[in-house]
C-alpha atoms as one frame of an Amber mdcrd trajectory, in Angstrom:
protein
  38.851   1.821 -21.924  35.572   2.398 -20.672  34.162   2.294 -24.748  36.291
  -0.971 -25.062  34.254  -2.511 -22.292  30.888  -1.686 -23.549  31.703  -3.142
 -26.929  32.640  -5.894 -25.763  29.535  -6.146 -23.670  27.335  -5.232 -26.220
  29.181  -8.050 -28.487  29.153 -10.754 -26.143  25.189  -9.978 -25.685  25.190
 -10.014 -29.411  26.740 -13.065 -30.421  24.911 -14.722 -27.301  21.465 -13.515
 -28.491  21.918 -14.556 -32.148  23.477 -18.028 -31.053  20.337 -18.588 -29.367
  18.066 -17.589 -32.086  20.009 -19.829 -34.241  19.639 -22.763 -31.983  15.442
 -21.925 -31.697  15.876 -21.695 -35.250  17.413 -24.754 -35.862  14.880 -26.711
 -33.075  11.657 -25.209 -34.400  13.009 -26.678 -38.006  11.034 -29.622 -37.109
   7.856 -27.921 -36.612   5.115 -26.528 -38.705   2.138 -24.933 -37.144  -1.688
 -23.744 -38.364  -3.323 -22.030 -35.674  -6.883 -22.207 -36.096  -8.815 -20.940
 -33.253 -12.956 -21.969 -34.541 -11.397 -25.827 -35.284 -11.921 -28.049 -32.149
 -10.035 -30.730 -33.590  -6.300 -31.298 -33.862  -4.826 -32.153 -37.006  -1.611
 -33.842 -36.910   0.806 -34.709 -40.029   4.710 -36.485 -39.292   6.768 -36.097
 -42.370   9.625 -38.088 -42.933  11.635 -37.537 -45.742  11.916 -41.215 -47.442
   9.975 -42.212 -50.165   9.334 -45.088 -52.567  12.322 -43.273 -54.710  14.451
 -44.944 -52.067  13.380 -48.451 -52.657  15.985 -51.028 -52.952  16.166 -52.586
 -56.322  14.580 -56.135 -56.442  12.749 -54.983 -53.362  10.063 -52.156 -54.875
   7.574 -51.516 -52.296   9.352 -51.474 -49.160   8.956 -48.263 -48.057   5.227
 -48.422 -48.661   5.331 -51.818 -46.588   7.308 -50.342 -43.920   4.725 -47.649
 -43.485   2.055 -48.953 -43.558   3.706 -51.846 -41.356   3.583 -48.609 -38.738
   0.097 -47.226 -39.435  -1.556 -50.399 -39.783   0.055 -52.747 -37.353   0.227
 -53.561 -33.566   3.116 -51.703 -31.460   5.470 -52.881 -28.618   2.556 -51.923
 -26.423  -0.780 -52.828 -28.115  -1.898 -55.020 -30.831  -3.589 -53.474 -34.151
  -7.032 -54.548 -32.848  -6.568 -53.119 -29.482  -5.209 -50.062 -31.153  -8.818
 -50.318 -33.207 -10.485 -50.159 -30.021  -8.960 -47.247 -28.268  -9.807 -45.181
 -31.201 -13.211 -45.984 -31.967 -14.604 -44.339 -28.932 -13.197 -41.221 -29.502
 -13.803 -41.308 -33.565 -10.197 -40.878 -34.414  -8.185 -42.773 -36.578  -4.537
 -42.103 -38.445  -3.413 -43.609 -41.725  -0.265 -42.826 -44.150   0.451 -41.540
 -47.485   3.459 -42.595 -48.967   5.012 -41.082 -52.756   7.930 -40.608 -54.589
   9.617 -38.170 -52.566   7.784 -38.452 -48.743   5.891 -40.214 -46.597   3.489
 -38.790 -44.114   1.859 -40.043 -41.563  -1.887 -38.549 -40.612  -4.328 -38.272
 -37.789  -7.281 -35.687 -36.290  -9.129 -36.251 -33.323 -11.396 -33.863 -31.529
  -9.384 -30.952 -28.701 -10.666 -33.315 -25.406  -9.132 -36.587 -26.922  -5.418
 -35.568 -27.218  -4.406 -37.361 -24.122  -5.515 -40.240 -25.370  -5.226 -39.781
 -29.619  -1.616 -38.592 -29.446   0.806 -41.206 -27.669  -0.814 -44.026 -29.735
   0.047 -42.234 -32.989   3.689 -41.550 -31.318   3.718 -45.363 -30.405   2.498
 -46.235 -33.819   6.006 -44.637 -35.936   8.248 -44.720 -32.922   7.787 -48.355
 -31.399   6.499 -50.679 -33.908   6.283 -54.311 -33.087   7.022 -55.884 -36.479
   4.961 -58.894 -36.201   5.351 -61.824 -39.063   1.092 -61.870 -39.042   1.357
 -57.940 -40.101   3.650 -57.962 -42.013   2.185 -60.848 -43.889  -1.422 -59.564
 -44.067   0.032 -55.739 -45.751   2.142 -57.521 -48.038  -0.594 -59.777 -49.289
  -3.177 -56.844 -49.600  -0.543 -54.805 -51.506  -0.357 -57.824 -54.048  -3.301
 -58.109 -54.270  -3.504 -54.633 -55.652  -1.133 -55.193 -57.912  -2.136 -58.308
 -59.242  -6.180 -58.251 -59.808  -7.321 -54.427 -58.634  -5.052 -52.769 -60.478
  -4.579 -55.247 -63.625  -8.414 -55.845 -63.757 -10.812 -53.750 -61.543  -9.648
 -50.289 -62.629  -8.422 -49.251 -66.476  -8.088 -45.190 -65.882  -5.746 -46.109
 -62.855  -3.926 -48.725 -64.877  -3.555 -46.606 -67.644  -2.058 -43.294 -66.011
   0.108 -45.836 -63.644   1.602 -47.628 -67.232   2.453 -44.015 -67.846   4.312
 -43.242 -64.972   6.419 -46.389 -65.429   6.981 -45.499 -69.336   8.000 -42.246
 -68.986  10.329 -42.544 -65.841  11.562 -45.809 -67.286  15.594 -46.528 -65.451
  14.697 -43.873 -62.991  13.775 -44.721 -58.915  10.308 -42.944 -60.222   9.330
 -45.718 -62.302   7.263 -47.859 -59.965   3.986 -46.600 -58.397   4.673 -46.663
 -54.510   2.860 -49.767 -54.050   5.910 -51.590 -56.017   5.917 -54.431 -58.564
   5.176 -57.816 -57.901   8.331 -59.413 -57.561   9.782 -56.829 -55.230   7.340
 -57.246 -53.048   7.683 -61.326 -53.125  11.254 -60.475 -52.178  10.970 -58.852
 -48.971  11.087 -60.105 -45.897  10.806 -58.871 -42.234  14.371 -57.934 -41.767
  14.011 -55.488 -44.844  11.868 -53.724 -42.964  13.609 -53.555 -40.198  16.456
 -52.577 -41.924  14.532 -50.116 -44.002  12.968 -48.766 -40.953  15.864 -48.104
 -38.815  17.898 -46.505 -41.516  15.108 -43.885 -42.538  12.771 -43.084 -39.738
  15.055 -41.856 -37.717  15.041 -38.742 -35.308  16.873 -36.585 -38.068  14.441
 -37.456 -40.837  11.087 -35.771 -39.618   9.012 -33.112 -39.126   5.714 -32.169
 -37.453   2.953 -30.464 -38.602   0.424 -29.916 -36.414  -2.876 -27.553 -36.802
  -6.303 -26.951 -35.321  -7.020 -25.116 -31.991  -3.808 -27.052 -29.963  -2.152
 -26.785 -26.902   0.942 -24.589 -27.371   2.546 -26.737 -25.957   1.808 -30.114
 -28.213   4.027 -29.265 -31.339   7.248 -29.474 -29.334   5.789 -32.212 -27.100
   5.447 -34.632 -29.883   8.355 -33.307 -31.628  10.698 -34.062 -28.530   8.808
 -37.757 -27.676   9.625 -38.755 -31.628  13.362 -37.603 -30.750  13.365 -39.603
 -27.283  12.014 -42.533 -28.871  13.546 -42.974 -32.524  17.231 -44.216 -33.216
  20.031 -42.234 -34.357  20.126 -41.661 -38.179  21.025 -39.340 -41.182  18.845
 -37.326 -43.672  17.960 -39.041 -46.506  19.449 -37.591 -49.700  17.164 -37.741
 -52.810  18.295 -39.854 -55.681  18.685 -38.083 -59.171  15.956 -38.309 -61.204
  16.434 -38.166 -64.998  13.930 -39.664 -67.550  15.389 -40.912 -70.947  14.347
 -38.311 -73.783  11.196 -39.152 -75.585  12.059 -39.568 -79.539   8.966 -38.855
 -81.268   5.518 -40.523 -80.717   6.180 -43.845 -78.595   3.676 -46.009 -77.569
   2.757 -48.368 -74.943  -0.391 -50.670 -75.507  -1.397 -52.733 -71.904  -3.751
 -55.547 -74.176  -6.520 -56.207 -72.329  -9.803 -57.934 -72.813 -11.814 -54.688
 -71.814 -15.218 -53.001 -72.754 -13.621 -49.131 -73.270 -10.324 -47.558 -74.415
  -8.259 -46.121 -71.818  -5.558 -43.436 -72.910  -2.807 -41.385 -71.180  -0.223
 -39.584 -72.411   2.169 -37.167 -71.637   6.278 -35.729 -71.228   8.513 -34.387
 -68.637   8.318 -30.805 -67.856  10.704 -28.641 -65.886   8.849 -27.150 -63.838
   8.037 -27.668 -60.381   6.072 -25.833 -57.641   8.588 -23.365 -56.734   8.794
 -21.831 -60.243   7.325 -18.779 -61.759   6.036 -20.648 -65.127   4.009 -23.184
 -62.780   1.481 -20.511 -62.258   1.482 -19.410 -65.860   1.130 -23.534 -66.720
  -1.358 -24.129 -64.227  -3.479 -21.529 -65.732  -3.260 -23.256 -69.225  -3.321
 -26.654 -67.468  -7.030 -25.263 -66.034  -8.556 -24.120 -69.451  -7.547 -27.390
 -71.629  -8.218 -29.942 -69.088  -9.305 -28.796 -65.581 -10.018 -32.329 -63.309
 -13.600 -33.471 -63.821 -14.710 -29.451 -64.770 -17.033 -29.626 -67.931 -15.991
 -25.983 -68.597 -13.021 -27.286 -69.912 -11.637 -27.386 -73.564 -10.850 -30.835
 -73.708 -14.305 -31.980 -71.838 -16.270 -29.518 -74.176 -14.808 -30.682 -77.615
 -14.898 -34.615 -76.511 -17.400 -34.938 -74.484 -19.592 -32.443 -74.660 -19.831
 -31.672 -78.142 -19.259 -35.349 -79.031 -20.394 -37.483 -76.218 -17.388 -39.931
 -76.544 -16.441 -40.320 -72.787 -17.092 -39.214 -69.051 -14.160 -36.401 -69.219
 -10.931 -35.644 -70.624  -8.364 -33.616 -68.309  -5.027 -32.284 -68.065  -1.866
 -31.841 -65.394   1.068 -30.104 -64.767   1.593 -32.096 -61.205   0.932 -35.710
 -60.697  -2.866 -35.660 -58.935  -2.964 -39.514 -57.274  -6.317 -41.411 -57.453
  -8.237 -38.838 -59.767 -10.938 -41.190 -60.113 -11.975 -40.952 -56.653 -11.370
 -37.358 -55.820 -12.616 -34.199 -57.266  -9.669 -31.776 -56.146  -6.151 -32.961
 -55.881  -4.313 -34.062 -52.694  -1.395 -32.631 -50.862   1.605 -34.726 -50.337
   2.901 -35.952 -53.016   5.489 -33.374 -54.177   8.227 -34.529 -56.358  11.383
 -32.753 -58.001  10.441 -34.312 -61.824   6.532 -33.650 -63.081   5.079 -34.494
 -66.102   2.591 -32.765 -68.011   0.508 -35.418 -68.812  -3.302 -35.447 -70.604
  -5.878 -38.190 -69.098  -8.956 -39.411 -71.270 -11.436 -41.709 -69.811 -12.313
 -44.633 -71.413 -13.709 -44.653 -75.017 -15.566 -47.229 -77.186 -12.828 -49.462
 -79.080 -13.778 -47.895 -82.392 -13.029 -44.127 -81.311  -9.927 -45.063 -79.662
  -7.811 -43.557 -82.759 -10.356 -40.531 -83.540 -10.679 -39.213 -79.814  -6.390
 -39.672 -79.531  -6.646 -37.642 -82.361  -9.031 -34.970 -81.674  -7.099 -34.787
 -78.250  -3.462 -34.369 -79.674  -4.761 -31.801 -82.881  -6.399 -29.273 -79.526
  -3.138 -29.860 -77.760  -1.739 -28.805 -81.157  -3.429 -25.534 -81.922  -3.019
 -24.396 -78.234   0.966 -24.926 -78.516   1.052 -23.105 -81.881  -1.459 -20.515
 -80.878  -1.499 -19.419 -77.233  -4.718 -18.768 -75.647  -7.071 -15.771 -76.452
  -7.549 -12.632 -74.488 -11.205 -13.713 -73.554  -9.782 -17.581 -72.326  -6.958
 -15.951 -70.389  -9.487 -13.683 -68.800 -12.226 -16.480 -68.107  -9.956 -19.356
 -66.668  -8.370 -16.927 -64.208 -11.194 -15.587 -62.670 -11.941 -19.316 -62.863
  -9.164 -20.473 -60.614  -9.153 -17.532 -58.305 -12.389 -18.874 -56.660 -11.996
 -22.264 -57.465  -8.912 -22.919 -55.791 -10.272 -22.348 -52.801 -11.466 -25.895
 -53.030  -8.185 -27.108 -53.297  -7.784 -26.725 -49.234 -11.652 -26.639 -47.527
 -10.222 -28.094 -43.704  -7.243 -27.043 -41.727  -5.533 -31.145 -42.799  -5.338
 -29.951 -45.935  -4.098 -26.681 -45.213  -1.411 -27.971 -43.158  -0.697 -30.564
 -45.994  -0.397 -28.247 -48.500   2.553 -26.403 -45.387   4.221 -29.466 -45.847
   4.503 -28.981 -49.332   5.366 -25.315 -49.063   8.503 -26.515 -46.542   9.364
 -29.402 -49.461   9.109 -26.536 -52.411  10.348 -23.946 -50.280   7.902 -21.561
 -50.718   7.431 -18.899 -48.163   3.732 -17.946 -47.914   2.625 -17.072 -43.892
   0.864 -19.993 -43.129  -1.253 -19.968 -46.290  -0.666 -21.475 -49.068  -3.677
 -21.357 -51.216  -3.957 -17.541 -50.828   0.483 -17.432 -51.867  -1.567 -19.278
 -54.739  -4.353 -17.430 -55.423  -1.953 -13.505 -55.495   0.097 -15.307 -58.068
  -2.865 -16.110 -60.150  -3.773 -12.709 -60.275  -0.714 -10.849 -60.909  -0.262
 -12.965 -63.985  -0.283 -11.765 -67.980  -1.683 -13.318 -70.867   1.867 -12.991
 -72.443   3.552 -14.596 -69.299   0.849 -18.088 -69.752   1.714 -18.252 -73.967
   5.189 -17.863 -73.464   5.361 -20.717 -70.789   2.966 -22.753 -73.290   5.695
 -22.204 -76.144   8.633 -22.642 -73.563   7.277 -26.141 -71.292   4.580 -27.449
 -73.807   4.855 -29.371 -77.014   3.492 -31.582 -79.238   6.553 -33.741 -80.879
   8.055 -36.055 -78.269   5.171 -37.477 -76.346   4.691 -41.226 -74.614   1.315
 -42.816 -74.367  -0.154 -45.450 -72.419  -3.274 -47.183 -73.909  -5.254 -49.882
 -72.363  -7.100 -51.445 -74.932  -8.781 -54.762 -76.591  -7.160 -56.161 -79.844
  -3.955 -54.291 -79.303  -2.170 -55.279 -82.115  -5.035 -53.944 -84.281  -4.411
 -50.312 -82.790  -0.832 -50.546 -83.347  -1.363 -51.022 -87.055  -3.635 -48.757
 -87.711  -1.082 -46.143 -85.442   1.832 -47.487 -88.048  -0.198 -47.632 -91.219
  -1.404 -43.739 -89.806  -5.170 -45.100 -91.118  -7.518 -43.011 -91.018 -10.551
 -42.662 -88.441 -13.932 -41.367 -88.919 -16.328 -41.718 -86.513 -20.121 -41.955
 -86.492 -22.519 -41.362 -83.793 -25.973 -42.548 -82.821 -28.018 -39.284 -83.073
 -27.462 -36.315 -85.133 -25.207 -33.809 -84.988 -24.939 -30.191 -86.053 -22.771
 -29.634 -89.495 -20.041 -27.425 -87.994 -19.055 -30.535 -85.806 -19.093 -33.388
 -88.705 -17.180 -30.619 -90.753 -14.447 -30.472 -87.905 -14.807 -34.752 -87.133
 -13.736 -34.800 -90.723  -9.943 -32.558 -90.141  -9.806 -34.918 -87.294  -9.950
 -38.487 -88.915  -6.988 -37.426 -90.753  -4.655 -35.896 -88.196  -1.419 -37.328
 -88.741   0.035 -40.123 -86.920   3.382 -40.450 -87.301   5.381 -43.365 -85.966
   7.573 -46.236 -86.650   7.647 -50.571 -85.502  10.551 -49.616 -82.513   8.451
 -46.957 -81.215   5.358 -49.388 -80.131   5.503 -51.581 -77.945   2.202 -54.327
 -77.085   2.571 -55.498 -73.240  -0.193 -58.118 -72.025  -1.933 -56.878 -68.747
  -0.963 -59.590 -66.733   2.986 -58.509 -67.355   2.390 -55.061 -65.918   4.029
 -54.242 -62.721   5.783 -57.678 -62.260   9.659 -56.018 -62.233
């Protein structure tokens, strides 16, 4: 008896103690931390888990509108300019960041300004005051993206966006999160209302919060969010499944421009949580690291050729590359693409650098890399990655991501990163070159001048040498002359000539 009734004490203590870890478990869900004792400021990220994926049809843009509607608008307790002042003394700010698959709201502020930093970045996604003058001053700056900076101030951001929308073509990926033109005519206040009420909700966040914090704060803001937001579900991701590529197909954006922009790229199956993204990123870094002249791409265009500023490659979508050296966390999504940018060239290499770019990515497939490459791009990446995440927002972005992907790496992502790196095998990067990477069914997206010109000499596969205004050594006229020839091979249905001023209108 006596046996009986310490098992059953020792089980009722049990199932008590594990219930309660659960139930910690299950309230700290909400909550990712970065303790960094030498930061005096507090870096603060919200999550919620809606993204432009979950626009309404006719109605692209709204959850870009609604967010921004939160981060740059007045609340039921201040106005936007008020809001201004409060956080110009104390050199704070917060923004958003909204992708395919999340949108994430953002703020720092220095240890002695939490009191007053933190409950106007609560008030800011928690009690909104949706007013018509908002509303219609983000709306109108988010056309006029669309319509003029977009369309006419930037052709490398045009160009990789036209991708984007060719290759994810039918899918809730296709528009950038900004929307299209006509979606964004067609919302009105109530949409974002709507929009709002249905997806940041108190079930559809979590915060991330780093720096040298009260203990205290991660759970504070956490449990003001849940006092203050309405009842709600979690969103559930739409499926995302691009059309198969047949071939080379071809989208020309015609454009009275000075230089030749060209992107191109495919859907690859591999995502952050994968063992062949490490092996990828690795052969992503040697044929096209992001603005690295120690590249292969940069060295045989540029470099050895002179033809543009820089010629790069991806295995994960890296938003606003023109402006930033390193890419951004944030903007995790279940579908990449592995996708090859070149910066503008002169009209009349347009067909010769496509060329010279699709006969490298050629030899790699069918080749692998060398011992010596393999060696020299991972020593490469093992210190250069530790660019990737220089300040403790950052860091706690990329924990964000890490929660998203699943990944569990202590609090430290890039260093999960940099053991993988390390540990890998030449044969492990060629076989996930042979397995992901190909050269057969691509899309591209060209911005060019005379586009109909291009598109015949694509059909009639013409051929395209190339001269240049100061010598150049024999080896690389030898080579220029393999690449004016490199066959193009496509047909009338597989090219299709768009005028700029029809991109991003549906």
């Amino acid at each position: 008896m006596k046996k009986l009734i310490v098992f059953a004490l020792i089980f009722s203590f049990s199932f008590l103690f594990f219930t309660n870890c659960k139930k910690n478990a299950m309230e700290y869900s909400k909550i990712i931390t970065l303790k960094v004792a030498e930061d005096p400021t507090v870096s603060i990220r919200i999550w919620f888990n809606v993204g432009s994926q979950f626009d309404p049809k006719g109605k692209e843009g709204l959850a870009m509108l609604t967010a921004r509607l939160l981060a740059e608008g007045s609340t039921q307790k201040y106005s936007y300019e008020e809001i201004l002042d409060k956080l110009f003394p104390i050199a704070s700010s917060y923004s958003v960041k909204v992708d395919k698959e999340m949108t994430v709201f953002y703020g720092r502020t220095h240890i002695d300004n939490i009191s007053t930093f933190v409950p106007l970045l609560i008030d800011a996604v928690s009690t909104p005051a949706f007013k018509q003058e908002d509303f219609d001053r983000i709306r109108s700056e988010m056309l006029n993206f669309l319509e003029k900076d977009l369309r006419y101030s930037n052709d490398e951001e045009l160009g990789k966006a036209s991708l984007y929308e060719f290759i994810f073509d039918g899918t809730p990926y296709r528009h950038i999160s900004e929307g299209t033109i006509e979606g964004l005519k067609n919302i009105t206040l109530d949409d974002v209302k709507s929009f709002y009420k249905q997806y940041f909700n108190k079930n559809n966040f979590v915060v991330a919060v780093g720096g040298n914090y009260p203990e205290n704060l991660p759970n504070e803001i956490k449990q003001n969010l849940e006092a203050k937001l309405g009842d709600g579900i979690k969103a559930s991701a739409p499926e995302i499944k691009p059309k198969p590529i047949d071939g080379w197909e071809f989208l020309l954006v015609d454009k009275d421009c000075d230089a030749t922009a060209i992107s191109f790229g495919f859907p690859i199956d591999v995502v952050r949580s994968e063992e062949d993204f490490f092996p990828l990123w690795v052969f992503a870094s040697w044929f096209g690291e992001h603005r690295n002249s120690s590249s292969h791409l940069y060295q045989v265009i540029r470099e050895k050729r002179g033809l543009n500023y820089g010629d790069y490659a991806y295995i994960e979508a890296f938003l606003n590359g023109g402006a930033l050296n390193f890419p951004e966390p944030n903007n995790p999504r279940r579908k990449q693409i592995f996708e090859v940018w070149l910066r503008p060239v002169p009209h009349e290499a347009r067909l010769f650098t496509l060329r010279a770019a699709l006969r490298e990515l050629k030899k790699v497939v069918d080749s692998g890399l060398t011992r010596e490459e393999f060696e020299t791009t991972k020593k490469f990446l093992l210190n250069y990655c530790l660019f990737y995440a220089q300040t403790t927002m950052q860091r706690l972005g990329y924990q964000i991501d890490s929660r998203f992907y699943n990944i569990p790496n202590n609090g430290n992502y890039i260093e999960y990163f940099r053991n993988k790196i390390k540990n890998l095998t030449l044969e492990q990067v060629n076989n996930a070159i042979r397995k992901h990477i190909q050269y057969k069914n691509i899309k591209f997206a060209i911005v060019t001048k005379d586009a109909n010109k291009l598109k015949q000499d694509l059909l009639g596969n013409v051929p395209s040498p190339i001269t240049y205004p100061t010598p150049k050594p024999a080896e690389i006229l030898e080579e220029d002359k393999e690449i004016s020839i490199f066959p193009i091979i496509t047909t009338p249905d597989k090219i299709k000539i768009i005028p700029v001023e029809e991109m991003f209108l549906k």
